[in-house]
VEXZATOR-938494 format. One line per field, with one value per residue (C-alpha): residue number from 1; x, y, z. Coordinates in steps of 0.25 Angstrom, whole numbers, plus 5000, padded with zeros to 4 digits. Example, Ala and Ser with C-alpha at 12.3 -4.5 7.8 and 13.67 -1.06 7.14 Angstrom:
<lumfis>
num: c(1_2)
east: c(5049_5055)
north: c(4982_4996)
up: c(5031_5029)
</lumfis>
This chain:
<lumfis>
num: c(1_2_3_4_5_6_7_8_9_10_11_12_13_14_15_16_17_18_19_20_21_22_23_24_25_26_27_28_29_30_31_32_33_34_35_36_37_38_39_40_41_42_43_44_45_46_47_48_49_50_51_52_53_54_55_56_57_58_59_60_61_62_63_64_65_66_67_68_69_70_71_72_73_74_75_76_77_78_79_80_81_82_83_84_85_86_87_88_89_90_91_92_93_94_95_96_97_98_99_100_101_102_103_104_105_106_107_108_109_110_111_112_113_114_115_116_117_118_119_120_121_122_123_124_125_126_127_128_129_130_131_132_133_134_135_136_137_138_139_140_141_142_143_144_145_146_147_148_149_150_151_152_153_154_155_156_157_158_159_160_161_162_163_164_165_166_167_168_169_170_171_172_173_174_175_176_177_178_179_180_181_182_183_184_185_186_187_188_189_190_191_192_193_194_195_196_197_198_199_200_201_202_203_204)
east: c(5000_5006_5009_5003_5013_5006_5006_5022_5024_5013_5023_5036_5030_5025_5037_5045_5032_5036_5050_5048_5036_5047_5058_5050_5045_5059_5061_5052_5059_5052_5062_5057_5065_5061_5059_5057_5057_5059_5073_5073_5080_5083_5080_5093_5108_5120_5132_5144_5137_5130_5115_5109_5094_5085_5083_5075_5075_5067_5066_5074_5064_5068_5056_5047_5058_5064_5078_5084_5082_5088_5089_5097_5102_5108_5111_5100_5086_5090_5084_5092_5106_5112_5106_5114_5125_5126_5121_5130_5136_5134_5125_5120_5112_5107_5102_5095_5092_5082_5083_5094_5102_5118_5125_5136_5123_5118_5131_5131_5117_5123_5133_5124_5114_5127_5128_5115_5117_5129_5136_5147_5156_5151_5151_5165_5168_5162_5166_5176_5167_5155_5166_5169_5153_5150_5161_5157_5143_5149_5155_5142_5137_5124_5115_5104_5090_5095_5109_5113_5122_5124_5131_5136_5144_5151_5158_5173_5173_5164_5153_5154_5145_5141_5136_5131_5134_5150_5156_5162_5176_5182_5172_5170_5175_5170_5158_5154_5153_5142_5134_5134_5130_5118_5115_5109_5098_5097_5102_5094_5094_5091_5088_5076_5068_5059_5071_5079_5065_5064_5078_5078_5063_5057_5040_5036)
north: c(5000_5015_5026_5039_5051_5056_5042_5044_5056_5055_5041_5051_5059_5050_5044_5057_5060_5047_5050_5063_5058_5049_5057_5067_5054_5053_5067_5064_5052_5041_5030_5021_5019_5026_5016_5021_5013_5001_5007_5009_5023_5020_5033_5035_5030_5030_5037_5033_5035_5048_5047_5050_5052_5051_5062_5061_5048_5048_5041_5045_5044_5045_5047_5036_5028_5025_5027_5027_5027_5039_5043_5056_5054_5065_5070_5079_5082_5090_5098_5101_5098_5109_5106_5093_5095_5104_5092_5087_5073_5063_5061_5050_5046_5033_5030_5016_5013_5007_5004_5000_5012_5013_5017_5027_5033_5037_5043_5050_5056_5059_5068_5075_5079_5083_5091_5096_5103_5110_5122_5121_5123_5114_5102_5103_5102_5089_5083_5074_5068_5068_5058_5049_5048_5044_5033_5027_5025_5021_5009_5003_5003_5000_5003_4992_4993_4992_4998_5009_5021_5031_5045_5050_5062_5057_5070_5071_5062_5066_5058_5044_5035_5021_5012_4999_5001_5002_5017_5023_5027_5037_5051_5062_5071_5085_5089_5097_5084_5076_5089_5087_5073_5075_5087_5077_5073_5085_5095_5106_5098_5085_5071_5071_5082_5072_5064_5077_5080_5067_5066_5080_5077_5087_5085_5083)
up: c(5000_4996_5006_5002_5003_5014_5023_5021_5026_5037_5041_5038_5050_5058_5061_5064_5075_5080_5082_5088_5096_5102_5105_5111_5120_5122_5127_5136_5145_5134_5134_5122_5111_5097_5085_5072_5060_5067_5072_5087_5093_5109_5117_5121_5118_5126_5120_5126_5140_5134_5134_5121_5118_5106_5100_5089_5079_5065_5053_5038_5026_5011_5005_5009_5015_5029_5027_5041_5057_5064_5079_5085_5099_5107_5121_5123_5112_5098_5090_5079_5074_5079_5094_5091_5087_5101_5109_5118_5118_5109_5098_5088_5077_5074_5061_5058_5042_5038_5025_5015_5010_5003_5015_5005_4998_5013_5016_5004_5010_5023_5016_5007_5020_5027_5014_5014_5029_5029_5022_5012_5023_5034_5025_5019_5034_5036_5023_5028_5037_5028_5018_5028_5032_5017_5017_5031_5025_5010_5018_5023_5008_5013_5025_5027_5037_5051_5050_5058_5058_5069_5070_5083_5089_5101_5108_5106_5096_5084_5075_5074_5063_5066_5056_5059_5073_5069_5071_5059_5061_5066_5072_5064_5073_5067_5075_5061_5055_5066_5064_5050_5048_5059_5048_5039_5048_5057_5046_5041_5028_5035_5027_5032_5039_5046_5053_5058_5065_5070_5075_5080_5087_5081_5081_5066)
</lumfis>
């Protein structure tokens, strides 16, 4: 049976209602877990004896489909990628597919949002770092329902990138560079208008 236009987007933002429902509950002492998608977001995370909580988590759509999972975690609530790049402590991103997609062409997406959010200027100083992304994900080929990849500051060290639950190398040290990657979601050019509300726990 066909979905009209209409049921889609009416789904679209049911979902984001959802997600904001809950991290609101969670604002308020709720300590369920949050599962979108059939992909569970625990309340909260322990970062290297750090306390984090759920800030917001949502659903990634290209047109009709789902593409991804994702849930923000931070020290204290955010409401905008400014407010978290000045959050204290550590941060993380954990992004759970949830369908099949070549892991190269996704970085090559990554770096043209990164693109999409910065100045000339701004962007030729994360280049370096933007290169080294692209190659991380280039080596996975591909990305299957279920895998994982996560993006973390960790203070004094930098951003780290886990896929498949393995840490990628060495951090990225410049802070311009975590700022810039969380840009493509909570950027004010984001890939996908409804997510950065969701992650950021902003009522639709």
């Amino acid at each position: 049976m066909k979905t009209s236009g209409c049921g889609r987007r009416t789904t679209r933002r049911s979902v984001v209602a959802l997600a904001f429902a809950l991290a609101s509950a969670l604002g308020a002492g709720s300590v369920g877990a949050v599962e979108l998608a059939g992909v569970t977001f625990a309340p909260e995370l322990d970062a290297q004896g750090t306390r984090l909580i759920l800030n917001g988590a949502g659903v990634r759509y290209k047109a009709i489909f789902k593409v991804y999972a994702a849930g923000l975690y931070t020290t204290r609530k955010v409401n905008s990628l400014e407010d978290l790049t000045r959050a204290p402590g550590p941060k993380h991103l954990q992004i759970t597919m949830l369908r099949e997609i070549d892991a190269s062409e996704l970085g090559k997406l990554f770096s043209r949002g990164i693109e999409d959010n910065l100045d000339r200027a701004s962007f030729a100083q994360v280049v370096p770092g933007i290169m080294r992304m692209s190659q991380i994900f280039s080596d996975y080929k591909r990305l299957v329902p279920g895998d994982t990849f996560a993006v973390d500051w960790v203070p004094d060290r930098g951003t780290l990138i886990t896929v498949k639950g393995k840490v990628q190398g060495e951090p990225f040290r410049e802070p311009e560079f975590f700022s810039a990657l969380m840009s493509i979601w909570l950027g004010k050019s984001p890939a996908d208008w409804q997510l950065k509300d969701a992650l950021l726990g902003v009522k639709p």
